[in-house]
C-alpha positions in Angstrom: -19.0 12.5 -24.8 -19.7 11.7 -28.8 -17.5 8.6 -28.2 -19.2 6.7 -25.7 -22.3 7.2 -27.8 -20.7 6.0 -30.9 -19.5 2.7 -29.3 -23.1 2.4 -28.0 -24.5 2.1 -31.5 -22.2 0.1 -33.2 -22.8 -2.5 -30.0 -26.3 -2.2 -30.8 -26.0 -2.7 -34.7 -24.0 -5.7 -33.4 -26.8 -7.1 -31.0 -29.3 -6.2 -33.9 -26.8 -8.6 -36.1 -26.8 -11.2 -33.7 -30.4 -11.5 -33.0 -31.4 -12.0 -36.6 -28.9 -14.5 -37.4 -30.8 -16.7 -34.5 -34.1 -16.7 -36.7 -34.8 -19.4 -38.0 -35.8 -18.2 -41.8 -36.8 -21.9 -43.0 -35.2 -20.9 -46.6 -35.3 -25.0 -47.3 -39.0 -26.1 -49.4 -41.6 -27.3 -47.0 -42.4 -31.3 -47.6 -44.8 -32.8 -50.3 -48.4 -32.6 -48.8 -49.5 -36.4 -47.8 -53.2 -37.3 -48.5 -54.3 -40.7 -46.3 -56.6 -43.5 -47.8 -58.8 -46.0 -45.7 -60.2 -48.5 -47.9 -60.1 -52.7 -46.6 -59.8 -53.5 -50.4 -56.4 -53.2 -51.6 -57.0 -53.1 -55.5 -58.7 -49.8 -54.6 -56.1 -48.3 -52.5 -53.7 -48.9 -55.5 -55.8 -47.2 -58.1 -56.3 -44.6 -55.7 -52.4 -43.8 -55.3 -51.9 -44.3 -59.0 -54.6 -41.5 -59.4 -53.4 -39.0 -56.5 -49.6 -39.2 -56.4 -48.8 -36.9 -58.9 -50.7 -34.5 -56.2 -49.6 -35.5 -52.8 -47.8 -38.5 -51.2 -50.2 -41.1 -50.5 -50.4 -43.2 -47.6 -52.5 -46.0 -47.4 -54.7 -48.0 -44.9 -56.4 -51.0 -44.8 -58.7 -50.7 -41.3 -59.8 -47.8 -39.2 -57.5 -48.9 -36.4 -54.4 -48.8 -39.0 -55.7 -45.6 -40.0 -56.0 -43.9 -36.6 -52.1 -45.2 -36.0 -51.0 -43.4 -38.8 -52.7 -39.8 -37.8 -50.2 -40.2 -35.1 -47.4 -39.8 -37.0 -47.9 -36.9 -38.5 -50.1 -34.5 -40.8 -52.2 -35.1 -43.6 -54.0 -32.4 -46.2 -57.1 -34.8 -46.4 -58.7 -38.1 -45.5 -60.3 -40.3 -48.4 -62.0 -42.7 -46.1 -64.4 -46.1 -47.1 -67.4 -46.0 -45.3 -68.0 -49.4 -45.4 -65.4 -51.6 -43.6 -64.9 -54.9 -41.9 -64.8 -54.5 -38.0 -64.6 -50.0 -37.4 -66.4 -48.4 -40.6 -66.1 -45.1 -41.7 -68.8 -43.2 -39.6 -66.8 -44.6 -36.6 -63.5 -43.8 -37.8 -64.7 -40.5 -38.8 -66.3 -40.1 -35.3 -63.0 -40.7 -33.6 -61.2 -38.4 -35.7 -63.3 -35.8 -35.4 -62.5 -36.1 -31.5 -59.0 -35.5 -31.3 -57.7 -32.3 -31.1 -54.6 -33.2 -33.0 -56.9 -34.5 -36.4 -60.2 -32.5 -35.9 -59.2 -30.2 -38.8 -58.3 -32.9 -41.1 -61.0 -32.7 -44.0 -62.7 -36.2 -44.5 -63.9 -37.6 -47.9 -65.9 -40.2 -47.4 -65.4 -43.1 -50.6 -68.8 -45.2 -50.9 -69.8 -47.8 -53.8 -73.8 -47.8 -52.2 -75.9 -45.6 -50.0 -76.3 -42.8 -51.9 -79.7 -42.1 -50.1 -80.1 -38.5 -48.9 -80.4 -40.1 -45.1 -76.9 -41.7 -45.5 -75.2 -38.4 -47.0 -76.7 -36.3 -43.8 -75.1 -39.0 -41.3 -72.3 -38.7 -43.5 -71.7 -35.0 -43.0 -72.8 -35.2 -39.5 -69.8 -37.5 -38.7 -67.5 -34.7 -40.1 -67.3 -35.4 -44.0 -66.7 -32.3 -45.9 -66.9 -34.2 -49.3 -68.8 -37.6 -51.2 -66.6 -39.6 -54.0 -68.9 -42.8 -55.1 -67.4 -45.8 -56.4 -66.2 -46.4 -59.1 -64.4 -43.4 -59.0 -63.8 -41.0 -61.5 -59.7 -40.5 -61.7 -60.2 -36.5 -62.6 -62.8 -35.8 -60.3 -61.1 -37.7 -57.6 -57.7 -35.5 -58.4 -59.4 -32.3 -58.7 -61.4 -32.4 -55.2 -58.2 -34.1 -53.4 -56.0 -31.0 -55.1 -58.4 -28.6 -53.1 -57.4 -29.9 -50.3 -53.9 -30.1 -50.7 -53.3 -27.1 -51.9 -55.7 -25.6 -49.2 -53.2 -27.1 -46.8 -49.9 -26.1 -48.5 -51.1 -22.9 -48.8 -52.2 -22.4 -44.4 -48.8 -24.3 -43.5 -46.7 -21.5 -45.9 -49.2 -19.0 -43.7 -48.3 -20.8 -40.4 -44.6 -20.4 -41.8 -44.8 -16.7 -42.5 -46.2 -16.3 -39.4 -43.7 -18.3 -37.2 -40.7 -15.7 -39.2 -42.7 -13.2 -38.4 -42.8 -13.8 -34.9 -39.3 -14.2 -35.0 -38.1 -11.8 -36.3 -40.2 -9.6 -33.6 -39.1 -11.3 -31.1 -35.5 -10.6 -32.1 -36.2 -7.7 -32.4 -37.2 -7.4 -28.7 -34.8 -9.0 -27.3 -31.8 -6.7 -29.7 -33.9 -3.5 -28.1 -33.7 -5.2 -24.7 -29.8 -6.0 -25.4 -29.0 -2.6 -26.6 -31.4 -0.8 -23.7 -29.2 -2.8 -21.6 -25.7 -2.1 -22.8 -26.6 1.4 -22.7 -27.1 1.1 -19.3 -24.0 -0.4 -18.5 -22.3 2.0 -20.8 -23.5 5.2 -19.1 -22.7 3.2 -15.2 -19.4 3.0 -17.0 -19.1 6.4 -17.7 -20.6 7.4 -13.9 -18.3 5.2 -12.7 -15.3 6.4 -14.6 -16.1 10.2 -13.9 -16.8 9.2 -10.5 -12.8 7.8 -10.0 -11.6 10.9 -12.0 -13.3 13.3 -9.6 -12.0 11.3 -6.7 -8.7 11.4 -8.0 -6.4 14.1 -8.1 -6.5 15.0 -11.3 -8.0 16.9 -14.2 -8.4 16.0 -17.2 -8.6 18.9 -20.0 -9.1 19.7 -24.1 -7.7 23.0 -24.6 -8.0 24.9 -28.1 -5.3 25.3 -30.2 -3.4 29.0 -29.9 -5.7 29.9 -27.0 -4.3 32.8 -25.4 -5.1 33.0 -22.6 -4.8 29.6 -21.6 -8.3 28.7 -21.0 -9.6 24.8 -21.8 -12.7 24.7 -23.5 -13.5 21.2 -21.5 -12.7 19.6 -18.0 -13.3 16.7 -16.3 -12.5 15.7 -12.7 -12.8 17.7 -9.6 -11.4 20.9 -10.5 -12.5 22.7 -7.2 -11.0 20.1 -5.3 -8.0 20.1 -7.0 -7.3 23.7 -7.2 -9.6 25.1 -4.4 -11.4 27.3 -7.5 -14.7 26.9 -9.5 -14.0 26.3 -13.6 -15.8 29.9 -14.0 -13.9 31.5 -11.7 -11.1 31.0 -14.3 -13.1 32.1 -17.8 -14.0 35.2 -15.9 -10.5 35.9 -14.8 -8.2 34.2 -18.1 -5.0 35.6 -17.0 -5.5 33.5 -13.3 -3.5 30.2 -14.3 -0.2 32.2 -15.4 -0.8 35.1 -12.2 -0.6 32.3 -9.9 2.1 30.5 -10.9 5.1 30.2 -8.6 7.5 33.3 -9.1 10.4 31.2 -9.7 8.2 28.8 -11.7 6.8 31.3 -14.5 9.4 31.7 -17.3 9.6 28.2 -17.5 6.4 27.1 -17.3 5.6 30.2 -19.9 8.2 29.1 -22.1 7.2 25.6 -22.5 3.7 26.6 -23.5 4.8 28.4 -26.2 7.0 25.2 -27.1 4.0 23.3 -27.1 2.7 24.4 -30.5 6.1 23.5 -32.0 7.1 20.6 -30.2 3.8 18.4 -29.9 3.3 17.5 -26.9 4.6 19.1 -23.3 5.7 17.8 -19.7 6.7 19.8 -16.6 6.2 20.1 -12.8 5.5 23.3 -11.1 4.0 24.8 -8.2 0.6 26.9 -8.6 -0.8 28.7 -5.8 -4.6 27.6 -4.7 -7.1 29.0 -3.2 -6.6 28.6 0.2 -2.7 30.4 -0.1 -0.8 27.2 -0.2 1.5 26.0 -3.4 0.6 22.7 -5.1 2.8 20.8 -7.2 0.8 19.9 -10.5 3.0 17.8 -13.2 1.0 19.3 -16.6 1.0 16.8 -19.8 -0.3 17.5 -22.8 -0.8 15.9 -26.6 -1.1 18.2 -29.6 -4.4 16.6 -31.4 -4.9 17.1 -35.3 -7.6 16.9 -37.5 -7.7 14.1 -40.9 -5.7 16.8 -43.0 -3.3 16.7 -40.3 -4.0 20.7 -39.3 -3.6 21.4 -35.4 -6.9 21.9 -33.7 -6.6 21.0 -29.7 -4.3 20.3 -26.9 -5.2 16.9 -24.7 -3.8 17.2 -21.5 -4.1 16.0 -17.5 -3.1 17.6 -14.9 -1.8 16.0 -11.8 -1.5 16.9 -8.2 1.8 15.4 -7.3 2.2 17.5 -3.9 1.6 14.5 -1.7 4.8 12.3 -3.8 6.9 15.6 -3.9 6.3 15.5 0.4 7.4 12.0 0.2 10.3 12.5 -2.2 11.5 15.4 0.3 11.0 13.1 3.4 12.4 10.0 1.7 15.6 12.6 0.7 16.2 14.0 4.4 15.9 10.4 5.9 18.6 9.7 3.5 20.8 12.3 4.3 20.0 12.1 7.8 21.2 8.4 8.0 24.0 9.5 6.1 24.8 12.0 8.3 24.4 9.6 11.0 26.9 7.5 9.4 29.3 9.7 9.2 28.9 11.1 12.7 29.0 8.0 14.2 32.6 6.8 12.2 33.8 10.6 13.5 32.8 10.1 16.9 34.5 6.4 17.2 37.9 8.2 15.8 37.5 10.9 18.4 36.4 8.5 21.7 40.1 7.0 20.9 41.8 10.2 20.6 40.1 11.3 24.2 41.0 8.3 25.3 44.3 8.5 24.6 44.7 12.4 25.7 42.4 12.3 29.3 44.3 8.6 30.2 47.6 10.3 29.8 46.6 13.5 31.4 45.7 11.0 34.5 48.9 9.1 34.5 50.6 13.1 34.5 48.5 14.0 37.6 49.2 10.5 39.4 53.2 10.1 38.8 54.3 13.8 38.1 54.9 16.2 41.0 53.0 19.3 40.1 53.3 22.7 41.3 50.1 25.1 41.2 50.2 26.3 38.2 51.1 23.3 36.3 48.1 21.4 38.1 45.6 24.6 36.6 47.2 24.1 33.0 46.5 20.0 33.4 43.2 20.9 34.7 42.2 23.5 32.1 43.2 20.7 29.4 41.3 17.9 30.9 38.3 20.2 30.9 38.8 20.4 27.1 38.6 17.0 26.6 35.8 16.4 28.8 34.1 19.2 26.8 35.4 16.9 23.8 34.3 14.2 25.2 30.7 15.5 25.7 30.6 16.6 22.2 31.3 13.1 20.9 28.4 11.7 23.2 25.8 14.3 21.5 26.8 13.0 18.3 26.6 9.4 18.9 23.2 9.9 20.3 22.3 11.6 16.9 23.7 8.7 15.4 21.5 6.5 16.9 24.3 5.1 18.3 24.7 5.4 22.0 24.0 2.9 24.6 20.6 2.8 25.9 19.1 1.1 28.9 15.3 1.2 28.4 13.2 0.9 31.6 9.6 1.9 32.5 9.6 5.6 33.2 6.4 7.4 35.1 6.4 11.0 33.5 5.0 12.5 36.9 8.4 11.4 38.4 10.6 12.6 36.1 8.5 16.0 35.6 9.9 16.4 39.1 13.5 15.8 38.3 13.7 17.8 35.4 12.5 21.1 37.2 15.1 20.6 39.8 17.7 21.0 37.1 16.5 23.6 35.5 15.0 25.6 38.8 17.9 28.1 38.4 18.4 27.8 34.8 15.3 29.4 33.6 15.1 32.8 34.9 12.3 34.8 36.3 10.5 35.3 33.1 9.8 31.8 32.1 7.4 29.8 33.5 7.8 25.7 33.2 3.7 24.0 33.3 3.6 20.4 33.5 0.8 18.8 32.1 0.6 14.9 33.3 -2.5 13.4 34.4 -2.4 10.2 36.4 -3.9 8.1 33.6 -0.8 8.8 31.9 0.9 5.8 30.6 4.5 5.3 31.5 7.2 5.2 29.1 9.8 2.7 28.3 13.2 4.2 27.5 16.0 5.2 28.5 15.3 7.7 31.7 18.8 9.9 32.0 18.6 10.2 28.6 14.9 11.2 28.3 15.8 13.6 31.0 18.8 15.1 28.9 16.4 15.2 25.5 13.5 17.1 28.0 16.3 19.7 29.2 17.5 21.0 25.6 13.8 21.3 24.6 13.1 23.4 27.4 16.6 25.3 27.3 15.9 25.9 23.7 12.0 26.9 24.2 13.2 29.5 26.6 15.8 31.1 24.5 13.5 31.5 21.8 11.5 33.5 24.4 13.9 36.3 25.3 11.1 38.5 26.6 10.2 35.7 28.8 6.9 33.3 28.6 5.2 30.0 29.1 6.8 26.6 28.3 4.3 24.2 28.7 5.3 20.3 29.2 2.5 17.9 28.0 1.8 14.4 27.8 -1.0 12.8 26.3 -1.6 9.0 25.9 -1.7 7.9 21.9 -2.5 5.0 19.6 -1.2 4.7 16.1 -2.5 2.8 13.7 -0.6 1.3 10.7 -1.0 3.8 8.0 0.7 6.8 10.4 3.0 10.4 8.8 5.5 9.4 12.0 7.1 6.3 10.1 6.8 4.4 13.2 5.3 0.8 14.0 1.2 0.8 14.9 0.6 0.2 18.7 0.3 2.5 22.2 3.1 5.5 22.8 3.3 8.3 25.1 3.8 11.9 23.4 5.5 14.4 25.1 4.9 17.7 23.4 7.1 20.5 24.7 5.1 23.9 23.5 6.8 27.4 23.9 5.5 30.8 22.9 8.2 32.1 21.0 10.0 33.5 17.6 8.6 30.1 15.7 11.2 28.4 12.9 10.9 29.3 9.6 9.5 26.8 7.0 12.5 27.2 5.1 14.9 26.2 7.2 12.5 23.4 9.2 14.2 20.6 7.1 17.5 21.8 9.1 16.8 22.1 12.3 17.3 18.5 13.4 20.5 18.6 11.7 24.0 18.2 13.5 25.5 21.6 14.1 22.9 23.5 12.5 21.8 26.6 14.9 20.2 29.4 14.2 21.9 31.1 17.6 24.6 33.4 17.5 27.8 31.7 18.1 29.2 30.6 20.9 25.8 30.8 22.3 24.8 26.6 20.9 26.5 23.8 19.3 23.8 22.5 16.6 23.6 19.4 18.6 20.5 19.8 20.9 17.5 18.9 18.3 19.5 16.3 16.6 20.3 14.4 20.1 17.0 14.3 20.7 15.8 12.8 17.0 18.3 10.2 17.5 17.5 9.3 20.7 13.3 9.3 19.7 14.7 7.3 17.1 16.6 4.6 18.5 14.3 4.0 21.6 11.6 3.3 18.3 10.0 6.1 18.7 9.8 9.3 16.4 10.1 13.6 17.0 7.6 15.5 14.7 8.0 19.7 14.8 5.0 22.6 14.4 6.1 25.9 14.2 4.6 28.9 13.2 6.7 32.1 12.9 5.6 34.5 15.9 3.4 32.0 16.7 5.4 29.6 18.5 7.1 25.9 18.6 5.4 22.4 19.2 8.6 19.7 19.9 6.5 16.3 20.4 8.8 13.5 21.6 6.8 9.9 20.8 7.7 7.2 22.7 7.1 3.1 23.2 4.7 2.7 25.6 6.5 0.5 29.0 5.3 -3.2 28.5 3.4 -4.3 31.7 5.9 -7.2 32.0 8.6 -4.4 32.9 6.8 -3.4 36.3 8.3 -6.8 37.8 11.1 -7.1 35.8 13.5 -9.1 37.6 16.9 -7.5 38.4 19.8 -8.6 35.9 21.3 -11.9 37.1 25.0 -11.1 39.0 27.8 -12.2 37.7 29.5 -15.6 39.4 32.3 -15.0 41.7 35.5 -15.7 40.0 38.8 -16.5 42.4 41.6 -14.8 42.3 45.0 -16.2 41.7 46.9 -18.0 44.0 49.4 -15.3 45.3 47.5 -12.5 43.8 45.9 -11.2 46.6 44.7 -7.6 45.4 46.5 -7.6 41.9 45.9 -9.3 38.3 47.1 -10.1 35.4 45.7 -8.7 32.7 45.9 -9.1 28.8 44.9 -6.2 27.4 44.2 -5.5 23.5 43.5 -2.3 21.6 44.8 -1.4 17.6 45.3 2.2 19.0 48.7 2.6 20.0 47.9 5.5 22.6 45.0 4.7 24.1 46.7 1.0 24.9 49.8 2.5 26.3 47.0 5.1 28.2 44.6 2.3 29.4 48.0 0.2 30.4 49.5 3.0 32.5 46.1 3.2 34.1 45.6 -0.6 35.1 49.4 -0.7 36.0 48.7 2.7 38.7 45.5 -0.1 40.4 48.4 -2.1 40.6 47.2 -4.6 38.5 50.2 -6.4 35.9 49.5 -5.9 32.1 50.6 -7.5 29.1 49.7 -5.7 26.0 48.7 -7.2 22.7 48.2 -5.2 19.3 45.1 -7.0 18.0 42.8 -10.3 18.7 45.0 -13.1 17.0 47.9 -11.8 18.9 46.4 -12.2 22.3 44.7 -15.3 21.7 48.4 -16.7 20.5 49.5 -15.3 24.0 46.3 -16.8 25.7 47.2 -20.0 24.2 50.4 -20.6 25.4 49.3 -20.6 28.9 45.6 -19.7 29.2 46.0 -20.3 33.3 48.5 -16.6 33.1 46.0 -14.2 33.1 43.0 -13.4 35.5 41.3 -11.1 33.2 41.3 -10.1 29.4 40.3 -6.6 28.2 39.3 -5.6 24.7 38.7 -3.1 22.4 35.6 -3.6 20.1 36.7 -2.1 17.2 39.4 -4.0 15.8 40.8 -5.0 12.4 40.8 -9.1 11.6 38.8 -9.5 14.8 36.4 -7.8 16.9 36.8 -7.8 20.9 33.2 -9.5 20.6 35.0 -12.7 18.6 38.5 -12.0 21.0 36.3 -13.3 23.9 35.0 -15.8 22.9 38.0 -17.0 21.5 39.5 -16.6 25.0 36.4 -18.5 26.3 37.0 -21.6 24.3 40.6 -21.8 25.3 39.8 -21.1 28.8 36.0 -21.4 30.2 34.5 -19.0 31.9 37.6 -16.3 31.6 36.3 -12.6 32.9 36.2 -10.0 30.0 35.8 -6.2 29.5 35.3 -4.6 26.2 36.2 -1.2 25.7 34.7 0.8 22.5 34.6 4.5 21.5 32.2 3.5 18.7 29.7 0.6 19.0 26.5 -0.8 17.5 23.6 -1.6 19.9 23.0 -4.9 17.9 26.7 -6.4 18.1 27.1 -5.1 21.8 23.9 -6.7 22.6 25.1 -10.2 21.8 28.1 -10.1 23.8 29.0 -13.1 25.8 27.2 -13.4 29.3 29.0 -11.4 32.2 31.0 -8.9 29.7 30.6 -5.5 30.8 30.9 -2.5 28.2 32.8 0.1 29.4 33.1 3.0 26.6 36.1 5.6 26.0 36.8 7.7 27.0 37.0 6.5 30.6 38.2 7.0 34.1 40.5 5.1 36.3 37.5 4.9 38.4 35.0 3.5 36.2 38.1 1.0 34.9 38.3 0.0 39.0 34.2 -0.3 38.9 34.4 -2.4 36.2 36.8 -4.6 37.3 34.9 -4.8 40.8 31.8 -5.9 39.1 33.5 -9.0 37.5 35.2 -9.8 40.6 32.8 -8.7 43.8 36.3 -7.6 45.5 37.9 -4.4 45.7 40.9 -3.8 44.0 43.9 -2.1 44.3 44.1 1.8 44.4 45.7 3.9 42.2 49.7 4.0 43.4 50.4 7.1 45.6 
C-alpha cells in the first residue's frame, strides 16, 4: 500500500505548488505617497509643490469643493489645508472630511497667515487638525512635518501589504490542506473501490518471495475464500496445501514450471486445484519475476484467475460444435441411405406384385423387407438427431398424451417398474410435434427402466417454466413446458455425460440398444426450439428434462389447412395419368416408376430438372401430374416445379426426398405434398389422391 501513499504526497506537494503560485506577492514598489494642498491662492500652491515634491507627489486645490472631489479619487498621506477661503473655509472642509469614512484618517494641516489666537488653534484641532503651519511658511519646517506624515503612511500601507501576503499565503495554505484532505479522500475511495472489484472478481492477486519453498505468498488481495473455498491462514499453517491439492494429472507440470520460474522470469499455465468443497477449479496462474535497483531477484508478482466458468463454456461451445457436425454428417448419411431403401423396398414390392412366389420365397422377400424397414427406421432416428426430420407442431395437452404413452408401454415395462405421472391441470400445453413427443417420451422411459434392473419408480413430471434472457439452456427467453422424466437407477458417469447424447453411443451391452434414443430426443428438443438438459448422479439416479415452446393461444382455433382445388382429369383418362417423373438416382426412378406403372398410371422418366422441363415444354398439356425428387444436381425439385408451373399454371406436383431441410421444404409451392423415401405404394396412391380428391387405380393384380 506504500504506492498509493506516495502518489498522495506528491499530489499534495503539487496542490501546495499551485496554491502559492495564486498569491499575489506584490513584488512591484508601491506608488509615490501624494500629499493634497487647499489653498484659493495659486502663488502659494506653487511654492508649496516646489517645497514638498521632492517628498511626495503633490496635488493641488484651489476651493474646498475641488478639494473634496479629489479625496475621491484616491489616497493621500496628509492634507495641507488654508483655513481661510472664499465660499467653504477650512474648518468646514475639515468638518466634512472628518465625516467620511473613506478620509477620516487623513491627517489635516491646517495653513493660516492670521489667527494665531489660542481660541482659533482649539477650533482648529477640534475640527480634526493634527498640525499648525503659519504663513509665510518656512520651506524646512513645512518639508520636515509633511515627511512625518508621509512616511507614517508609506510605512502602515507596506504594513497593510505584509498583512494582505500574509493572509494569503494562509489562506492558500487552507485551501492546499483542504485540496490535499480531499484527494486523500478520493484516493483511499479509489483504493475501496478497487479492492472492492478485485474481491468481487474472481481473482487473486499475490506477491510471493523469491525461492519460497513452500510456495506461500507473503501478500494477497481479492477474495481468496471465495475463490478457493479456504481462509489465507489455513494455507500458512498447512504450506504444503497448494501443491497437495493440485490435480493428479496436473502436478509434474505445474511443479515443473515453478521451478522454471526462477530461470525463466515470468510463468503462465492452467490447471485444476481442488477447493474446499471437493470440486476442481480451473485457475490460469501468471506471474512476473520483480528485481530490485541492482537488478537482484527479490519477489514474484502474480494473479491468479478462476477460469472454470470459460473452460465450461469452451467445453459446451466444443460439443455444440461437434454435435452440429455430427448432425451434418448424419443427415448427408441418412439422405444417401433413404435412396438406397428406396431403391431396395420399391423393388422388393414390384417382386411381390409381378413375381409368382411359392412359400418359401415369399418368407425370404419378407425377412428382407423387414431389414430394410429396420433400415429404414434407423435412418429416421438419425435424421431426427440431425434436426432434420419433418415436424408438424400443434398444441399438445400433456394430460392427454400421459394417457397414450402408458398404453404403449403397459406391457413393456414389467412388474417391477412403476410409471407416476405428474401433470396438474394448470399445466400449460405444448406446441410440437405430438407422435414425435410421444416417440422422445417412450425411449426416456424405456431407458429409465433398464437402468433399473431391480425394478423402481419412473416418475413423469411436468412443471410450467419461464426463462429469462440470460438462461444455461441456450434457448430464446419466454414460457415452456418442462417435462422431466426421473428414474432411480445406476446414474451416468460424469465422464462419459458429454457422450451420451451422441449418435450410437450406449453404454448397453450389444445388441441390447442402438446409441440412437438420447440423441433423437436432443434433436427433436432442438428443432421444435426447445432444449434437453441431463442430472445424474451415480447410484443416485437420472433427471432427462425435455423443454419445450409453450402452444400459442392462436393455435386452439387454428383453422384447418386450406384443401387443395380439384384438378380434372384428362379427357380419356378416366382412372390413369400421365406422369413425369424425375429423380438423379437411377434405382429408386426405375423403383418409384415400376410402382406408379403397377396403379396403372403411364410414366415418363426424366434424369434431372432441365430434362423434364425440356420434355414439359414441348407439350406442357401431356402430363396430368409431375413428381420430383428434392435433391437434385443443377436443380432442385423445389425450382423443377415451379418451372413446370410457369410453363403450365396450376400443374399438380409431388416431391419426393430422402434428405430435406425444414426451411427449403417449407417454401414449397402451394398444394405440393412431401412424400419422403422410402415409401409405400400406398402412401404413393395417398398422395396422389390428395392432389386429385379421386381414387386411383390399384395396384395391377
Amino acid at each position: 500500500m506504500a504506492r498509493p501513499v506516495r502518489r498522495g504526497a506528491k499530489a499534495s506537494s503539487a496542490i501546495d505548488a499551485e496554491a502559492l503560485r495564486e498569491v499575489p506577492l506584490e513584488a512591484k514598489p508601491l506608488p509615490r505617497a501624494r500629499v493634497l494642498v487647499v489653498d484659493d491662492d495659486e502663488r502659494n500652491l506653487l511654492a508649496i509643490r516646489t517645497v514638498l515634491e521632492d517628498v511626495a507627489d503633490v496635488v493641488v486645490a484651489s476651493s474646498g469643493e475641488e478639494a473634496l472631489r479629489q479625496l475621491l479619487k484616491g489616497e493621500f498621506a496628509v492634507i495641507l489645508l488654508d483655513v481661510y477661503m472664499p465660499g467653504m473655509d477650512g474648518y468646514e472642509t475639515a468638518q466634512i472630511i472628518r465625516s467620511r469614512e473613506q478620509t477620516k484618517r487623513i491627517p489635516i494641516v491646517f495653513l493660516s497667515a492670521v489667527n494665531k489666537e489660542t481660541e482659533h488653534l482649539i477650533r482648529g484641532y477640534s475640527m480634526g487638525a493634527v498640525d499648525y503651519v503659519f504663513k509665510p511658511v518656512e520651506p524646512i519646517v513645512l518639508q520636515s512635518k509633511v515627511a512625518v506624515f508621509v512616511d507614517l503612511f508609506v510605512m502602515t500601507r507596506e504594513i497593510q501589504r505584509k498583512a494582505r501576503q500574509e493572509q494569503a499565503l494562509l489562506d492558500a495554505n487552507l485551501r492546499a490542506n483542504a485540496e490535499r484532505l480531499r484527494a486523500e479522500q478520493e484516493l483511499r475511495l479509489v483504493e475501496q473501490r478497487e479492492a472492492a472489484i478485485i474481491r468481487s472478481l474472481p481473482i487473486i492477486l499475490y506477491l510471493e518471495p523469491f525461492g519460497a519453498n513452500p510456495r506461500i505468498p507473503r501478500f494477497v488481495s481479492g477474495n481468496f475464500a471465495a475463490v478457493t473455498g479456504f481462509e489465507f491462514e489455513a494455507l500458512k499453517a498447512q504450506p504444503d496445501l497448494w501443491i497437495e491439492r493440485l490435480h493428479e494429472n496436473d502436478r509434474a507440470r505445474v511443479v515443473a514450471a515453478l521451478e522454471a520460474r526462477s530461470t525463466t522470469g515470468s510463468m503462465a499455465l492452467e490447471y485444476r486445484w481442488k477447493c474446499a468443497d471437493g470440486q476442481y477449479k480451473h485457475f490460469l496462474d501468471q506471474a512476473v519475476l520483480l528485481r530490485d535497483a541492482h537488478g537482484a531477484p527479490t519477489e514474484f508478482a502474480g494473479t491468479l484467475l478462476d477460469v472454470t466458468d470459460r473452460r465450461d463454456l469452451e467445453s459446451q461451445l466444443v460439443q455444440a460444435r461437434k454435435m452440429d457436425a455430427i448432425g451434418k454428417l448424419t443427415g448427408g448419411i441418412a439422405h444417401d441411405f433413404n435412396n438406397l431403401l428406396a431403391a431396395v423396398l420399391g423393388g422388393l414390392g414390384l417382386i411381390e406384385r409381378r413375381v409368382a412366389l411359392d412359400g418359401e420365397q415369399r418368407k425370404i422377400l419378407a425377412m428382407t423387407r423387414h431389414a430394410a424397414e429396420q433400415g429404414s427406421e434407423l435412418v429416421r432416428r438419425l435424421l431426427a438427431f440431425a434436426r432434420r426430420q419433418q415436424l408438424e407442431p400443434a398444441r399438445i395437452d400433456i394430460g392427454k398424451l400421459s394417457e397414450t404413452v402408458s398404453d404403449l408401454l403397459a406391457h413393456t415395462l414389467g412388474g417391477l417398474v412403476r410409471l407416476d405421472w405428474r401433470t396438474g391441470d394448470d399445466l400449460w400445453c405444448a406446441y410440437a410435434d405430438e407422435a414425435q413427443l410421444e416417440l422422445a417420451l417412450m425411449n426416456l422411459i424405456i431407458n429409465a427402466r433398464d437402468a433399473m434392473p431391480e425394478g423402481g419408480e419412473i416418475c413423469v413430471a411436468g412443471e410450467n417454466r419461464l426463462v429469462s434472457m440470460d438462461n444455461d439452456l441456450g434457448i430464446p427467453a419466454g414460457d415452456y413446458v418442462l417435462i422431466a422424466v426421473t428414474d432411480t437407477g445406476c446414474g451416468i458417469a460424469p465422464e462419459i455425460m458429454e457422450q451420451v447424447l451422441e449418435p450410437f453411443f450406449t453404454t448397453k451391452d450389444i445388441g441390447k440398444g442402438t446409441g440412437l434414443g438420447l440423441s433423437m430426443v436432443y434433436g427433436f428438443a432442438k428443432q421444435s426450439g426447445g432444449a434437453i438438459d441431463i442430472e445424474s448422479e451415480v447410484g443416485g439416479g437420472t433427471r432427462v428434462e425435455i423443454w419445450l415452446p409453450r402452444a400459442p393461444e392462436s393455435s386452439k382455433d387454428a383453422a384447418a389447412p386450406a384443401t387443395a382445388p380439384e384438378i380434372a382429369p384428362r379427357d380419356g383418362q378416366a382412372r390413369s395419368l400421365n406422369i413425369l417423373l424425375v429423380d438423379d438416382h437411377n434405382g429408386v426412378r426405375m423403383a418409384t416408376a415400376g410402382i406408379l406403372g403397377d396403379l396403372g398410371h403411364k410414366v415418363t422418366e426424366a434424369s434431372d430438372g432441365p430434362e423434364l422441363l425440356a420434355l414439359l415444354g414441348d407439350d406442357p398439356d401431356a402430363f396430368d401430374l409431375i413428381i420430383c425428387d428434392y435433391a437434385m444436381p443443377l436443380v432442385s425439385g423445389i425450382d423443377v416445379v415451379e418451372g413446370a408451373r410457369k410453363l403450365r399454371p396450376g400443374l399438380p406436383g409431388i416431391i419426393v426426398t430422402g434428405y430435406a431441410d425444414a426451411q427449403s421444404i417449407a417454401r414449397r409451392p402451394e398444394n405440393v405434398p412431401v412424400l419422403n423415401k422410402p415409401f409405400t405404394p400406398e402412401q404413393m396412391n395417398q398422395a396422389i389422391n390428395g392432389l386429385f380428391r379421386r381414387p386411383c387405380a390399384s395396384a395391377a393384380e
